[in-house]
C-alpha positions in Angstrom: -4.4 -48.8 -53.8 -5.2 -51.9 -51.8 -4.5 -54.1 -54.9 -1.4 -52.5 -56.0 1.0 -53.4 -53.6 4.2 -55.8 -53.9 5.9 -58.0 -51.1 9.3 -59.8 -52.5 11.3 -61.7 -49.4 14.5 -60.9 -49.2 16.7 -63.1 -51.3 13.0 -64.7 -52.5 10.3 -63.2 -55.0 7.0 -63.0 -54.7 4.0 -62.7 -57.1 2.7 -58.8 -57.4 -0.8 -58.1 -56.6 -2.4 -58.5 -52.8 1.2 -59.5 -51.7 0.4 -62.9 -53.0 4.0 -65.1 -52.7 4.8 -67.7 -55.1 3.5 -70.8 -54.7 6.5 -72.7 -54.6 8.1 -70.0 -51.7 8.5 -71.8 -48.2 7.3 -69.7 -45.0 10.3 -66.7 -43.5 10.8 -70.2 -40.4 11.5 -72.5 -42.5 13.3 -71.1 -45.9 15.8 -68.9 -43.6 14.7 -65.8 -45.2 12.9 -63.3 -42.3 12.4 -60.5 -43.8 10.5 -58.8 -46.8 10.7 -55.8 -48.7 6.6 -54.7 -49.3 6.5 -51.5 -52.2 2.7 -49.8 -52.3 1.7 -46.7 -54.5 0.3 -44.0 -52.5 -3.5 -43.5 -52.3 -6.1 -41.6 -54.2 -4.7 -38.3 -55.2 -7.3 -35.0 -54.8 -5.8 -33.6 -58.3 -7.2 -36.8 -60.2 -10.6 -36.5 -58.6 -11.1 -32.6 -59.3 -9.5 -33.6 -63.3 -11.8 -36.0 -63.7 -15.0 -33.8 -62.4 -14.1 -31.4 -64.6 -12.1 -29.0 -62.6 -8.4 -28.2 -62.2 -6.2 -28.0 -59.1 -2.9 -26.8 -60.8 -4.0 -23.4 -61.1 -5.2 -23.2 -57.5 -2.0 -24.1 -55.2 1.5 -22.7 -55.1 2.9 -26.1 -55.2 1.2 -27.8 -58.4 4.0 -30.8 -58.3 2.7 -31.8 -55.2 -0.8 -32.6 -55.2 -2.2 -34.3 -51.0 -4.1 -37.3 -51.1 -8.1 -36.7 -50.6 -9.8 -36.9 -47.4 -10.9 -40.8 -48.6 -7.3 -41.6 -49.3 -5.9 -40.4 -46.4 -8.5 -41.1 -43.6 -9.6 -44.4 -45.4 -7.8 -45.8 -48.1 -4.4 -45.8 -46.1 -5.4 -47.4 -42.8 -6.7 -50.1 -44.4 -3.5 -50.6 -46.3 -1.6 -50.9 -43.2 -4.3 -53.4 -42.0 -4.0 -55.3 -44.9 -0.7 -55.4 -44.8 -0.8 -56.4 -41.0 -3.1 -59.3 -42.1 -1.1 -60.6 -44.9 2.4 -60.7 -42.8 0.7 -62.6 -39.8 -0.8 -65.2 -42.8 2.8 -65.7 -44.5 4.7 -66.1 -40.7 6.6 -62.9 -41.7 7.9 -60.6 -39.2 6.0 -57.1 -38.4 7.1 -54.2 -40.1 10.3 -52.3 -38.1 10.4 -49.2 -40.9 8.7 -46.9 -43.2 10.2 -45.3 -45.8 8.4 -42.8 -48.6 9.5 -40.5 -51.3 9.7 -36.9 -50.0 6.3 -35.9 -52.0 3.4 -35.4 -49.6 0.9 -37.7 -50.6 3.5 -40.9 -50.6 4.1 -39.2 -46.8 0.7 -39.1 -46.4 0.1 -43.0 -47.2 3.0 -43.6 -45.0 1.0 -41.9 -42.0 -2.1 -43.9 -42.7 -0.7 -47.0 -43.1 1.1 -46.7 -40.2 -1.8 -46.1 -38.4 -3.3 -49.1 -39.7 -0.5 -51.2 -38.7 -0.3 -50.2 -35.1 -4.4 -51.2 -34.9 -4.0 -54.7 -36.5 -1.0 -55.9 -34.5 1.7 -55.3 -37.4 4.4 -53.1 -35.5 6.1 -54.8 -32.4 4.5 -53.6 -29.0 8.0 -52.1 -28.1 8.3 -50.5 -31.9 7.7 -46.6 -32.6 7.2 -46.3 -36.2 8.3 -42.9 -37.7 8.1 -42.2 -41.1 12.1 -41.6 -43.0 11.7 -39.4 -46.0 14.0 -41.4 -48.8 14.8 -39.2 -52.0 15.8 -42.6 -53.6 11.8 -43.3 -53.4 11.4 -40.3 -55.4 8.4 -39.8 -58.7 10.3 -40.0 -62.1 11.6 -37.0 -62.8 10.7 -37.2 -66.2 9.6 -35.2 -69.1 6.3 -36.9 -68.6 6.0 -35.8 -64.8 7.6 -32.3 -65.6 4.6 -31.6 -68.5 2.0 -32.8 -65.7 2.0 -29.9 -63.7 4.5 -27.4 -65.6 3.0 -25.8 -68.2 0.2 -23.2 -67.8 -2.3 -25.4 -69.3 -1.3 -28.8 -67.4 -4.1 -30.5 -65.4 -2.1 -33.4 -63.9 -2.6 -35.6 -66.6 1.1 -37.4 -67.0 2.5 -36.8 -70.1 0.3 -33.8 -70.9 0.7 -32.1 -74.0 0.0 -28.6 -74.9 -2.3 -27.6 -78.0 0.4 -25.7 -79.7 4.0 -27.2 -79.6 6.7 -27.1 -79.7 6.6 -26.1 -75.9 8.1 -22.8 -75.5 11.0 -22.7 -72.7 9.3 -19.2 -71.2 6.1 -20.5 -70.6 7.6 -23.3 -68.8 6.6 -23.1 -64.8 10.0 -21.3 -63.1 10.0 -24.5 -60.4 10.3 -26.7 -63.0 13.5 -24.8 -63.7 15.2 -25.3 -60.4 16.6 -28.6 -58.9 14.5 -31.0 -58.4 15.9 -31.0 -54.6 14.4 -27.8 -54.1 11.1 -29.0 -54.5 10.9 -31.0 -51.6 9.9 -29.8 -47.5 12.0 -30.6 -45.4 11.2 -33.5 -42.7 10.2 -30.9 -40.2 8.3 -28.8 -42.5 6.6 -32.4 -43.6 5.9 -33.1 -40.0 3.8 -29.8 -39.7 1.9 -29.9 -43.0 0.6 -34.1 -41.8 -0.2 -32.7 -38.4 -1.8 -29.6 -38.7 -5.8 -30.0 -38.0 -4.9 -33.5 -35.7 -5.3 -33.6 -32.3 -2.6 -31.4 -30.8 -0.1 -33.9 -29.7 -1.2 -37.2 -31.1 1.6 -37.5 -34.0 4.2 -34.8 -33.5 6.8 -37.1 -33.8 5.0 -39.0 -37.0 8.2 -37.9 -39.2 12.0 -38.7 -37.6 13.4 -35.6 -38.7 16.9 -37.0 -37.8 17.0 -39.8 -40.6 19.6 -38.5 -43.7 18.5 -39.6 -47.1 20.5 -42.6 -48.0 20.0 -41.3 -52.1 21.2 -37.9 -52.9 19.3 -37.3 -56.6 20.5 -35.9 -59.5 19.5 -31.9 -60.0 17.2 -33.2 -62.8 15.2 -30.2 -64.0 13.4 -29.1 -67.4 15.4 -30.4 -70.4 17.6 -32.5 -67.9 15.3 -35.4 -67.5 15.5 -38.9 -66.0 15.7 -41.5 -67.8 14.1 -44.5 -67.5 17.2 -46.5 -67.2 18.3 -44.0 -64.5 15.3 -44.7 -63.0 15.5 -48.3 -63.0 19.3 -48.2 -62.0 17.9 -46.0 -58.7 15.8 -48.0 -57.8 18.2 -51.5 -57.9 20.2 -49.2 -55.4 17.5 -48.6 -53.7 16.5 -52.3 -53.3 19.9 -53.3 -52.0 20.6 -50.4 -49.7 17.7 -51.2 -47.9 17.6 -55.0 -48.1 21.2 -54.8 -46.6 20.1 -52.3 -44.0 17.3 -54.1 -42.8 18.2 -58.2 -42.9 15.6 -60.0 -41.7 13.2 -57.8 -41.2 10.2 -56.2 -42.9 10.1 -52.5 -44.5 7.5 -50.7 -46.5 8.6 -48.9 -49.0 5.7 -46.1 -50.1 6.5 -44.4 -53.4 4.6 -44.0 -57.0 3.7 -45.7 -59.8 6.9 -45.3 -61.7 9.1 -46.2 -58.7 7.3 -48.7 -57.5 6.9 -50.6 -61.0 10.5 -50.1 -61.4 11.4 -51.4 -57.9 9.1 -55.0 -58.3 11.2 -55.1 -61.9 14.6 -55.1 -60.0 14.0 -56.9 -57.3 12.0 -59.8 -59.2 13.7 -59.8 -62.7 10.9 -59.4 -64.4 
């Protein structure tokens, strides 16, 4: 997680990896440019660890699309990516982060929550700033066939781009969410805001989610044999990318999504 996280200034791109900026970039003061646009992956997801022990969480949950982080991820790996994050900022004279956004899916929610967290500790949010997280359906996994065959078929363990033994896949032993709208897959910020709270300390982030913020992305009702593309994917996330660049001039936002998304998002922003 920690080393796969992008910062691009607005206007000014930045090497990938440990937010490391070009070397011929000037600091925010004196190129003009104040603000940066920081894309991270969310952390270690609890499917992946039981897969690779040997076990399968797909058949255990109601919700196999939408796997939580594990207790490392959550507790550990996403505080220190706020910190790191609040390190790197103060290094490159860049303004504190002033929003969160994440793709609807719990554990990119999750990382948000941590990382938020982490900034508030190191010194990256502004002492008179309340950092909420906004749930962005522009932010969004692929909905691909790839992501679609991770979790929908009865033998799927997570693995993207799972294939069954015997194919062709038959349509009826497809999963019957998988058949819906991809829309309908999602909570709802105030169902969100229960599921990150519930076991914390009564109080101590009720508000963690801002259950007024509107999605500025309304998606496609992708679904089983209506995928996304990749170049529909690509051409959401350049929306994405100057939506929120324009919304938020000269100031810093992390953006907390997936692999897809986020590989997608660096390639748009940076041209490469």
């Amino acid at each position: 997680l920690l080393g796969n996280f992008h910062c691009c200034r607005q206007g000014i791109p930045c090497c990938p990896k440990k937010m490391s900026c070009a070397s011929s970039s000037k600091s925010s003061t004196e190129s003009g440019s104040g603000g940066a646009i920081i894309a991270a992956r969310h952390g270690e997801r609890l499917d992946y660890i039981l897969r690779d022990s040997g076990s399968n969480w797909i058949p255990t949950t109601s919700r196999p699309w939408d796997p939580p982080l594990t207790e490392y991820g959550q507790k550990t790996q996403t505080v220190e990516l706020g910190k790191r994050i609040a390190r790197q900022l103060k290094e490159k004279g860049l303004p504190k982060v002033s929003a969160v956004y994440s793709s609807p899916l719990l554990r990119c929610c999750q990382t948000s929550m941590g990382a938020i967290i982490g900034l508030q500790q190191e010194g990256g949010v502004k002492e008179d700033e309340k950092l909420q997280i906004r749930m962005e359906h522009g932010l969004i996994e692929s909905s691909c066939e790839k992501w679609y065959t991770s979790w929908g078929l009865p033998s799927s363990d997570s693995t993207w781009g799972y294939r069954p033994p015997i194919e062709p896949i038959e349509e009826e032993t497809v999963h019957p969410m998988a058949k819906v709208a991809v829309q309908k897959l999602l909570l709802s910020p105030t169902e969100m805001q229960e599921k990150l709270t519930t076991g914390e300390e009564e109080g101590k982030h009720d508000d963690i989610v801002d259950t007024t913020y509107a999605s500025i992305h309304t998606l496609n009702p992708y679904g089983w044999n209506n995928f996304e593309t990749r170049k529909l994917q690509l051409a959401r996330m350049e929306k994405m990318s100057a939506l929120l660049a324009a919304k938020h001039p000269n100031e810093t936002i992390l953006l907390v999504a997936h692999g897809s998304p986020v590989t997608h998002l660096y390639e748009v922003i940076t041209g490469k």
